[in-house]
C-alpha distance (Angstrom), angle and dihedral (degrees) to the residues before:
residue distance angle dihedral
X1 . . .
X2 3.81 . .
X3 3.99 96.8 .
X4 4.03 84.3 43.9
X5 3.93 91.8 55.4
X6 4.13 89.2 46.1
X7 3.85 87.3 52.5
X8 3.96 84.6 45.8
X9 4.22 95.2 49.4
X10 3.93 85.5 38.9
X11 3.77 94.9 55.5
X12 4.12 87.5 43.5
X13 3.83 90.9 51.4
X14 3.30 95.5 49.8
X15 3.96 98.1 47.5
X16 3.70 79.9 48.4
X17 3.72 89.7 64.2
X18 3.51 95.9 44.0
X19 3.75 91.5 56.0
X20 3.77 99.5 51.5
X21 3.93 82.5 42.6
X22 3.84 92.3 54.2
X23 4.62 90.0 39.8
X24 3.78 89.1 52.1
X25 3.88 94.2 48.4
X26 3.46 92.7 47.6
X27 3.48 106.0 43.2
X28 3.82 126.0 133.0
X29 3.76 105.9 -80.4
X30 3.54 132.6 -98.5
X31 4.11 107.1 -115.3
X32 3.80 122.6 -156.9
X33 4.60 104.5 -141.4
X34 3.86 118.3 -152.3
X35 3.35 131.2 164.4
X36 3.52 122.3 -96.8
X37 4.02 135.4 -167.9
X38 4.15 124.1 -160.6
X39 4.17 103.6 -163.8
X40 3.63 103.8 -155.3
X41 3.56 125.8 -150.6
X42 3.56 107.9 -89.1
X43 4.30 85.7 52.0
X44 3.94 100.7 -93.5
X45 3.29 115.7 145.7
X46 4.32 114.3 -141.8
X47 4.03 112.7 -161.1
X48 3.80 121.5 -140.2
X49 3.95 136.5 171.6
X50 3.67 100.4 -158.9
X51 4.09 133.4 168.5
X52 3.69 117.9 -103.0
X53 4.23 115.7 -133.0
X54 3.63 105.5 -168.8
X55 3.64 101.1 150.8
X56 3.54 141.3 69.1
X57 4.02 93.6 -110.9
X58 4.01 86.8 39.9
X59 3.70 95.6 59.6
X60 3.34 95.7 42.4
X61 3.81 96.4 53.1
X62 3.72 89.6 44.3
X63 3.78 117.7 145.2
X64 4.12 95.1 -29.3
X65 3.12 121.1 139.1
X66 3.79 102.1 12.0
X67 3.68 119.0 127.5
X68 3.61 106.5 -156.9
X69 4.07 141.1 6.9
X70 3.77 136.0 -179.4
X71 3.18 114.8 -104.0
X72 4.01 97.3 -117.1
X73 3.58 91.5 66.2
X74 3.78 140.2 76.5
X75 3.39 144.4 148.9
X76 3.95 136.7 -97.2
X77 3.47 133.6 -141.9
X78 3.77 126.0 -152.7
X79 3.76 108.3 -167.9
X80 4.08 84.5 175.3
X81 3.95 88.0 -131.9
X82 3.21 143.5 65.7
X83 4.07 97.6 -114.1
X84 3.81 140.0 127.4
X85 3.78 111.6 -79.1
X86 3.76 137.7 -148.3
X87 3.73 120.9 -167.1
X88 3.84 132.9 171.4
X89 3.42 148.4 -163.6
X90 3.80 105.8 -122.2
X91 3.44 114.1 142.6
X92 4.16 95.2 5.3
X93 3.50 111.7 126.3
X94 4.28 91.0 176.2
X95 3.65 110.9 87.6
X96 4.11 104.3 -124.4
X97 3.97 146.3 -168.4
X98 3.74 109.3 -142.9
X99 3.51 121.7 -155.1
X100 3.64 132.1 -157.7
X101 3.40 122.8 -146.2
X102 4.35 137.1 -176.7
X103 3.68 125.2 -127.9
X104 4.11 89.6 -89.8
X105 4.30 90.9 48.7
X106 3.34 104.3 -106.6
X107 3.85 117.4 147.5
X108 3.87 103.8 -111.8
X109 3.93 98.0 174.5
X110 4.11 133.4 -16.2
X111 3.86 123.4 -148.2
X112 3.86 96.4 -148.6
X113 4.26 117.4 -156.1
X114 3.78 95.1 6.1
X115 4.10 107.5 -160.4
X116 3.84 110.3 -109.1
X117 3.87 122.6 -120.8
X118 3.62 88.2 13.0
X119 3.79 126.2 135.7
X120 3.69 97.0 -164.3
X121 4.08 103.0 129.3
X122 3.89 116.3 -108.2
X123 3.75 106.3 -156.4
X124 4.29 124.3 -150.5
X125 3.95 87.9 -133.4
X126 3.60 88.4 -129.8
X127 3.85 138.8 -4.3
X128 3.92 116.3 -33.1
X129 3.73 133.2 163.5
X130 3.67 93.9 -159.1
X131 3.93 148.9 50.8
X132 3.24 127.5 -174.1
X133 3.67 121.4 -162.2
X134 4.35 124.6 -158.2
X135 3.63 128.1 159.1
X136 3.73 116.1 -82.5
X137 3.55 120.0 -79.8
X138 3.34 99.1 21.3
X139 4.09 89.1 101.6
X140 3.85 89.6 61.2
X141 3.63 96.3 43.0
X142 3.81 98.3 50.1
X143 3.81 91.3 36.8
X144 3.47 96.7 -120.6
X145 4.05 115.2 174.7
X146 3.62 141.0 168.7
X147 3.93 112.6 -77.1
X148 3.41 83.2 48.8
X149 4.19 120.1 130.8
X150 3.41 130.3 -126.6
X151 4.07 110.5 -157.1
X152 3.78 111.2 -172.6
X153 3.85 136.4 136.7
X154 4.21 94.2 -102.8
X155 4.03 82.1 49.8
X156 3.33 99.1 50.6
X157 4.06 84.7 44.2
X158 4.43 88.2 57.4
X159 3.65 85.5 50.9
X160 3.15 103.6 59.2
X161 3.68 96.0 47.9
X162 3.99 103.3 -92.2
């Protein structure tokens, strides 16, 4: 009875440890912020402090599971490469414009009022190295288009090769 109780408390231990193991590897990822600029055609200059994704497990954390954010912030996706991209909305309860951007930050397409918790596939149109992610809306109200630049330290990084 007593050895089968040790096996018992040995086997819960253990499971124990493989828990907290398996919580601290999965935990909600760390995010670097910087601030970022988009210049928009007619030479205004927008302001943004947005989270930088340049990692596998950044990117595909993203913005899920948040339940809010202020509408000067976003987040930016790396992808590393210039490449097509696919995002969704799985597990994103904030309504978001996504907005594709080249290797030297111009604004090649935008996905306005994406549909949260959705995991229809929202295609770059072509090859991008970045996406950058603001609340819904905001794109129309600040009259952000395509041609539009993106200036931020992580852009100014792809540009000059790294």
């Amino acid at each position: 009875m007593i050895r089968a109780s040790r096996t018992l408390l040995k086997g819960a231990i253990l499971a124990l440890f493989c828990f907290l193991g398996l919580a601290l590897t999965t935990s909600a990822a760390e995010f670097r912020t910087e601030g970022l600029e988009i210049v928009r055609h007619d030479g205004r200059a927008l302001d943004f402090i947005v989270e930088v994704a340049t990692d596998e497990g950044q990117r595909e954390q993203g913005l899920m599971n948040r339940q809010s954010m202020k509408s000067d912030r976003g987040m930016l996706f790396d992808f590393s490469t210039d490449k097509p991209v696919y995002m969704w909305m799985k597990n994103t309860y904030l309504p978001l414009d996504m907005l594709f951007i080249d290797r030297d930050g111009k604004i090649t397409y935008i996905k306005r009022n994406t549909l949260p918790l959705s995991e229809d596939i929202i295609a770059s149109q072509g090859p991008v190295r970045f996406v950058l992610e603001i609340n819904a809306g905001v794109s129309d109200t600040l009259g952000i288009k395509i041609g539009d630049t993106v200036k931020s330290m992580q852009v100014a990084r792809a540009k000059s090769g790294g």
